[in-house]
C-alpha positions in Angstrom: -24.2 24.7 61.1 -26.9 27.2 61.9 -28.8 28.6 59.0 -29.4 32.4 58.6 -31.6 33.8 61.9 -35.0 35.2 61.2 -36.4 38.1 63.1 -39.9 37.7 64.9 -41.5 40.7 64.0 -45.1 39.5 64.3 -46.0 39.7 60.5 -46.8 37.4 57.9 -50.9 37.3 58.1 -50.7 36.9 62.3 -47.4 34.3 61.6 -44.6 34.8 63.8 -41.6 34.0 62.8 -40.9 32.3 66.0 -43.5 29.5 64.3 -40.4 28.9 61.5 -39.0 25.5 61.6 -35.5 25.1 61.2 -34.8 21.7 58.9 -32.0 19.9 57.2 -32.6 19.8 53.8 -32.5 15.5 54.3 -34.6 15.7 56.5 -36.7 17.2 54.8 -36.1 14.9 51.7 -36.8 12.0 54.1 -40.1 13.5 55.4 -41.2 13.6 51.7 -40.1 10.1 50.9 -37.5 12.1 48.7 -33.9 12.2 48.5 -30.3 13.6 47.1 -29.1 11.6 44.2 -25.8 12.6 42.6 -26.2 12.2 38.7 -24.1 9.4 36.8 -20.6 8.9 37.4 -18.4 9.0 34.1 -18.6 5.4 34.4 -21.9 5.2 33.9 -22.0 8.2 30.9 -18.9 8.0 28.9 -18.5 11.4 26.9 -19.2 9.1 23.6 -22.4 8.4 25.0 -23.1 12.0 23.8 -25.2 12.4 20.7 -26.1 15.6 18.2 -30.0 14.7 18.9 -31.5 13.1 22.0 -32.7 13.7 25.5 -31.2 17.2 27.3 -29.4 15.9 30.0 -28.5 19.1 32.7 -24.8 19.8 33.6 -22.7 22.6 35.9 -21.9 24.7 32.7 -25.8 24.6 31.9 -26.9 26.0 35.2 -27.1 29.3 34.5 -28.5 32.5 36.5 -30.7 29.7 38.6 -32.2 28.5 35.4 -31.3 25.8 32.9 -29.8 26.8 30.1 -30.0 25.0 26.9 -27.0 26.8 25.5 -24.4 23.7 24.4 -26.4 21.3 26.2 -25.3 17.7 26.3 -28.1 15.1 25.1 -27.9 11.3 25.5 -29.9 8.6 23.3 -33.3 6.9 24.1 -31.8 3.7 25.4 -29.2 5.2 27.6 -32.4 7.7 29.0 -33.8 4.8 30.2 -31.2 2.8 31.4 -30.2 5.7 33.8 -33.9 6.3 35.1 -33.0 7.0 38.5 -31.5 10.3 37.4 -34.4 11.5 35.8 -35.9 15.0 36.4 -39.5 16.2 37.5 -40.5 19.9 38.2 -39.8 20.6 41.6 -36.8 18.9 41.8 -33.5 21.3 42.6 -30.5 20.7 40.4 -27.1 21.9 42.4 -23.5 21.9 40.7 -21.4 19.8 43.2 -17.9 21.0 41.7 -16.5 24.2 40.4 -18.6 27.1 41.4 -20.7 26.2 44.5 -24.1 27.8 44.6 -24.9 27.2 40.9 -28.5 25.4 40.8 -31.6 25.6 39.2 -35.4 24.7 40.0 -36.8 22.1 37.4 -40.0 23.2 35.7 -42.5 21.6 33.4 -40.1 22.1 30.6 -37.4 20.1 31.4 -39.7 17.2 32.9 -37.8 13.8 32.4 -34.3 15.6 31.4 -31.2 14.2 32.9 -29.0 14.8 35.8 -25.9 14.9 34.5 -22.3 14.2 35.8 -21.0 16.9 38.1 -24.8 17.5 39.3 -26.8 16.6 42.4 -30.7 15.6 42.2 -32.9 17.2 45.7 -36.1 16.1 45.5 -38.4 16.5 48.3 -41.2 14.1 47.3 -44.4 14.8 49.4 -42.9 17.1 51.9 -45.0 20.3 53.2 -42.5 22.8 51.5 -42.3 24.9 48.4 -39.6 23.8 45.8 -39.1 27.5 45.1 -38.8 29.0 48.1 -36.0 26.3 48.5 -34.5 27.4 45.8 -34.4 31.1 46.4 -33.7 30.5 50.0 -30.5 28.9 48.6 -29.7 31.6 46.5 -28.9 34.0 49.4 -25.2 34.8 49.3 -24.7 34.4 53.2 -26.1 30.7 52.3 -23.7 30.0 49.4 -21.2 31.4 51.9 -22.1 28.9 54.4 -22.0 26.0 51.8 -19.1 26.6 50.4 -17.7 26.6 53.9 -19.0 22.6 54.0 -17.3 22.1 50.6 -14.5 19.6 50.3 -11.5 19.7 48.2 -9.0 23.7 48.0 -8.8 24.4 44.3 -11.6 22.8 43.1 -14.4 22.8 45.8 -16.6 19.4 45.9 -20.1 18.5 48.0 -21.6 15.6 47.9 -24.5 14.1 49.1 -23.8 14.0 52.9 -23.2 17.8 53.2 -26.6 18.9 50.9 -28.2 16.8 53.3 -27.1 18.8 55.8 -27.8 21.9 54.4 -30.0 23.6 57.2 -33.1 25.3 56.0 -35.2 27.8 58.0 -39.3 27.2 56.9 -42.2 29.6 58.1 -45.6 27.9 57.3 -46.5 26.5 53.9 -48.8 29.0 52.9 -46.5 32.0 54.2 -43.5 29.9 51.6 -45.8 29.7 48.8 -46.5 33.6 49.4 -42.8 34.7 49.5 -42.2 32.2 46.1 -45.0 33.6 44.5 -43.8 37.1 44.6 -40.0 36.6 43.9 -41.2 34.1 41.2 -43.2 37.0 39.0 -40.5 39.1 38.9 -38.3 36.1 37.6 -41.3 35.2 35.4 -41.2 38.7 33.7 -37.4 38.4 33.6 -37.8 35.0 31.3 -40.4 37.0 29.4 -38.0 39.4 28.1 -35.2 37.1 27.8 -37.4 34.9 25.4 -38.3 38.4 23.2 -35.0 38.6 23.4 -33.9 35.9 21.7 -36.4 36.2 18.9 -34.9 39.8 18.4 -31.6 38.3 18.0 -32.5 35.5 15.7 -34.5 38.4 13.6 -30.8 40.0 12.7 -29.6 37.0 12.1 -31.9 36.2 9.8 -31.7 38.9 7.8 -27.8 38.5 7.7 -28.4 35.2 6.5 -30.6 35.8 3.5 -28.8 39.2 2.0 -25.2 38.0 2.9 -25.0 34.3 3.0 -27.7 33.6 0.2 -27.3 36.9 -1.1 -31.7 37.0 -1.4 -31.9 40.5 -2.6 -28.7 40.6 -5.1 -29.6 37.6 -7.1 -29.9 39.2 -10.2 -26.9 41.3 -10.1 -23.1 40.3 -11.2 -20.9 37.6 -8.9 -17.4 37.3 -9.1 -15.1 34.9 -7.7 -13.5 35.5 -4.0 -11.4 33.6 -1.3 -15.2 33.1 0.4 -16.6 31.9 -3.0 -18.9 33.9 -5.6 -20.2 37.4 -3.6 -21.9 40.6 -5.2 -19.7 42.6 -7.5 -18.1 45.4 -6.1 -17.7 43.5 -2.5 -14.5 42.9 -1.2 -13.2 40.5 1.4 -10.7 41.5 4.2 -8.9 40.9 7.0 -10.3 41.5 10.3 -7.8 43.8 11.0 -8.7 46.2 8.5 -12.0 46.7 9.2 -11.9 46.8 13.2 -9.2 47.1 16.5 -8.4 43.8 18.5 -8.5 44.7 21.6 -7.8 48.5 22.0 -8.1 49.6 25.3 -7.0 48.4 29.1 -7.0 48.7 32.4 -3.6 51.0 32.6 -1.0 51.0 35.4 -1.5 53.8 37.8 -5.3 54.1 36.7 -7.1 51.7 38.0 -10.6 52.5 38.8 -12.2 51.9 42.4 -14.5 49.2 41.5 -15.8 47.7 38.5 -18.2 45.7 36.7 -17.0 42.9 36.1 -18.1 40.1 32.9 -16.3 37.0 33.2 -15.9 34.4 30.4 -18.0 31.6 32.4 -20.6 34.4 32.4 -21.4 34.5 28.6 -22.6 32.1 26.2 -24.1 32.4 22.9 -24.8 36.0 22.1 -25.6 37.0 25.8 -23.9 38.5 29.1 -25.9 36.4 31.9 -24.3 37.9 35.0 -22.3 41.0 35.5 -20.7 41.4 39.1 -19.7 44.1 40.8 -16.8 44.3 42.7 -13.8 46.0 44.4 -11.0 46.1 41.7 -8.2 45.7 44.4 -10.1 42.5 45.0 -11.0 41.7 41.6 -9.3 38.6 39.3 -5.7 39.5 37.7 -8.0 38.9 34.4 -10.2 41.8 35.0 -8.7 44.3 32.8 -10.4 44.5 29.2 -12.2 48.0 28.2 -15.1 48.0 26.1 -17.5 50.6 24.6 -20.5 50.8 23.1 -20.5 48.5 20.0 -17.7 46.4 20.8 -18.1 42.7 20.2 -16.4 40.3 23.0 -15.5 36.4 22.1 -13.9 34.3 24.4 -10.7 32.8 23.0 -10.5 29.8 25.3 -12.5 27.0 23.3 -14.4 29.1 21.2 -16.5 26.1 20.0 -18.6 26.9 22.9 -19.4 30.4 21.5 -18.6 32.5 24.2 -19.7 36.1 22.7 -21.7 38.9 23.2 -22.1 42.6 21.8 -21.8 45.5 23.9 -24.6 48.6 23.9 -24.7 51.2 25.9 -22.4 49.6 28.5 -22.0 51.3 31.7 -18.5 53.1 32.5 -17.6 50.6 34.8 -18.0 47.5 32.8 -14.9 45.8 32.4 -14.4 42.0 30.5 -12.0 39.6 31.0 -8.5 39.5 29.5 -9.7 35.6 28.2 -12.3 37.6 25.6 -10.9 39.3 22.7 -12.3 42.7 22.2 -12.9 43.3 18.3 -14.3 47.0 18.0 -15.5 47.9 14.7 -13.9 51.0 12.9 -14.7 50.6 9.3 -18.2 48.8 9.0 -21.5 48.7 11.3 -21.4 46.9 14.5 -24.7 45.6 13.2 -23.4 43.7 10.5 -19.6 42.7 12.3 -22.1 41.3 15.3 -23.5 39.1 12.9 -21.3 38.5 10.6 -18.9 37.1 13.9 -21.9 35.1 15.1 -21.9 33.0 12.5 -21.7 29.2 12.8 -19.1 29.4 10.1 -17.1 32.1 12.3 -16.9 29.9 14.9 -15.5 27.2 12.9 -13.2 29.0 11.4 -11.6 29.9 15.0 -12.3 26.4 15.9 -9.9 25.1 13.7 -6.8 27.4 14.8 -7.2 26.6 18.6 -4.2 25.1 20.3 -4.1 23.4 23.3 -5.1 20.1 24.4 -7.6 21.0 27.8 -8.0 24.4 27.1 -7.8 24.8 23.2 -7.8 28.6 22.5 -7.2 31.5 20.0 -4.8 34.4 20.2 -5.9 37.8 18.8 -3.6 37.5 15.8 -6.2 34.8 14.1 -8.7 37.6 14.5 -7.0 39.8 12.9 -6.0 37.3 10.0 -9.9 36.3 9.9 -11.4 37.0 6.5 -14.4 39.6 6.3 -17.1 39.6 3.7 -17.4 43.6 3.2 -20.4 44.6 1.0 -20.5 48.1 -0.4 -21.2 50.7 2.3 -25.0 51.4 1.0 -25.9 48.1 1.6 -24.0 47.8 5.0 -25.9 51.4 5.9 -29.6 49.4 5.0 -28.6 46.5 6.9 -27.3 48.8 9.8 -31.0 50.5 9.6 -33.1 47.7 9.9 -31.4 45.7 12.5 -29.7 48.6 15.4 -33.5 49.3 16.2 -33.6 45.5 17.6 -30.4 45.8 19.2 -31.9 49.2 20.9 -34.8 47.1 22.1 -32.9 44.3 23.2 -30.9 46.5 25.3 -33.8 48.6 26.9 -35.1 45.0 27.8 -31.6 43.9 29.2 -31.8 46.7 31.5 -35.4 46.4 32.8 -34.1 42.8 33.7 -30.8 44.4 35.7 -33.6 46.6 37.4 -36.3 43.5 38.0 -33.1 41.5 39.7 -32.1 44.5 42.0 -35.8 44.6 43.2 -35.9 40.9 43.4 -32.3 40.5 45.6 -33.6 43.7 47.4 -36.6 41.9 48.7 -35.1 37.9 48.6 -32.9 38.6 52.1 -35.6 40.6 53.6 -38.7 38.0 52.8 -37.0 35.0 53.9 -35.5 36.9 57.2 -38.8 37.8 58.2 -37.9 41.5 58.1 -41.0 42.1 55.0 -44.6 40.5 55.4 -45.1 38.6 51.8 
């Protein structure tokens, strides 16, 4: 399998192209004194290995926009760490899903030195090799690449590589100093991406600490009058409702007759706790038979199927396109801020509370009716109008940050093909 041809323009600091080597990635692993090491079989890590507290230990689900996501993570005790020390991670090692969803990896950093590779992962690790990790890694990002790999795949429904076809991966190198250029300059507009994501985050956990301490712990009503609910003592003059009353369960789709040309299109495998991580655009004659929930601005989407992994995100400013899958329920509030209905749904409790009405044995899930039946603290509309006041300014920033990252990722996929073809001079 030939890898993706570069053009010799001449460029790169007086570095041909034609001076690119073309490389398996075993060989370059054996080069290195590296290799590809598939993490441990279920044999070897029983899902009651599992435990609330311990080492992070790095599976398909966690791979996540060619990061590693903590989100849900599975951790594994001290002793079992150690008994499986072969699958240990170091930055610079590349983690690849080898099931499900080919072309989902991630490059190890410094953070997640001496994490686990978990079940359903590979391990590339090129040990002293003259290459740069990263470039690896974004040179396997390309979609002509995944294209290619997925073509070596095993296995019709649920596509499978092991380690004889990453080995065989063919790679296409320019110099080591022209690599580390081309890395370096994708790499700071990931960099700034992270940055926002991280602020991002801490705006998040802002409004949900302020939920938290005026309607959990009820902070600044303490010395008023409590009375007795079916969600224990609240503020006087509260109320507590049904879902239903306060919002609309899913309220618009996709109609017969008017579909749309393309879409945007936000899967459920693409959201986990309180954040969209890919959107992808597509031709809606082409798109899944899922494809068909609306959403505007304010809308809150939760995945039905396990909700336990919090699957959920709110809406702002969405673009007309944007279109969610028929596996999230759409809860659009009507009566009460989207502020406080965000939060008040991203509760832990929330979650439980879905939790315990999912059917199913694989795929335990919800149906819009226990929405609706879902109780609802409802203070009095002045307080819901303060709360709304203090926290839509930090879902206005995080949105303005979300979209400077859509526009960083264009640039950086704009240049990705064109540095690693040799058709731009790092």
């Amino acid at each position: 399998m030939e890898p993706p041809a570069a053009r010799d323009f001449g460029g790169f600091g007086g570095v041909g192209v034609s001076e690119w080597r073309e490389v398996t990635i075993g060989e370059l692993c054996e080069e290195g004194g590296g290799n590809v090491q598939t993490g441990p079989f279920g044999s070897q890590l029983k899902a009651s290995a599992y435990v609330p507290n311990g080492i992070p230990t790095v599976m398909p689900a966690n791979l996540v926009d060619f990061r590693i996501s903590e989100e849900g993570i599975a951790r594994i005790s001290r002793e079992d760490h150690q008994r499986l020390s072969k699958h240990h991670l170091r930055p610079g090692d590349i983690v690849y899903g080898r099931r499900g969803e080919i072309g989902r990896h991630a490059l190890v950093t410094e953070k997640e030195n001496g994490w686990l590779c978990g079940t359903g992962c590979l391990r590339i690790r090129f040990g002293d090799a003259e290459v740069e990790p990263r470039y690896v890694s974004y040179y396997l990002r390309q979609p002509e690449v995944i294209q290619m790999i997925l073509g070596m795949a095993v296995g019709t429904t649920m596509p499978n590589l092991n380690t004889t076809i990453v080995k065989s991966i063919p790679l296409r190198l320019p110099p080591l100093p022209v690599q580390r250029r081309i890395a370096q300059i994708l790499g700071r507009l990931d960099d700034k991406i992270e940055v926002n994501r991280r602020i991002n985050r801490t705006l998040e956990a802002m409004a949900r600490a302020l939920y938290r301490h005026w309607f959990v712990d009820f902070g600044p009503f303490q010395d008023g009058e409590f009375v007795e609910s079916e969600l224990g003592l609240i503020p006087k003059g509260w109320e507590v409702k049904k879902l239903e009353n306060v919002a609309l369960i899913n309220p618009a789709n996709i109609r017969k007759g008017q579909e749309p040309k393309w879409i945007k299109y936000v899967d459920i495998s693409s959201v986990s706790d309180g954040i969209i991580n890919q959107v992808k655009p597509m031709v809606f004659a082409e798109a899944p038979s899922r494809a068909r929930r609306l959403v505007s601005h304010g809308d809150i989407i939760w995945s039905a199927v396990r909700p336990e992994r919090r699957a959920f995100s709110l809406i702002v400013h969405p673009d007309p396109e944007l279109v969610v899958s028929t596996g999230f329920v759409v809860v659009r509030p009507v009566e009460i801020p989207y502020s406080y209905l965000y939060t008040t749904l991203a509760t832990q409790k929330f979650t439980d509370w879905l939790a315990a009405r999912a059917t199913g044995a694989a795929y335990p899930a919800v149906k819009g009716s226990d929405f609706k039946n879902a109780p609802i603290l409802v203070p009095e509309q002045d307080v819901l109008s303060r709360f709304h006041r203090l926290t839509m300014p930090l879902f206005e920033q995080r949105y303005i940050l979300l979209r400077e990252n859509r526009q960083l990722a264009a640039i950086r996929d704009y240049l990705l093909p064109k540095l690693l073809s040799g058709d731009a001079e790092p």
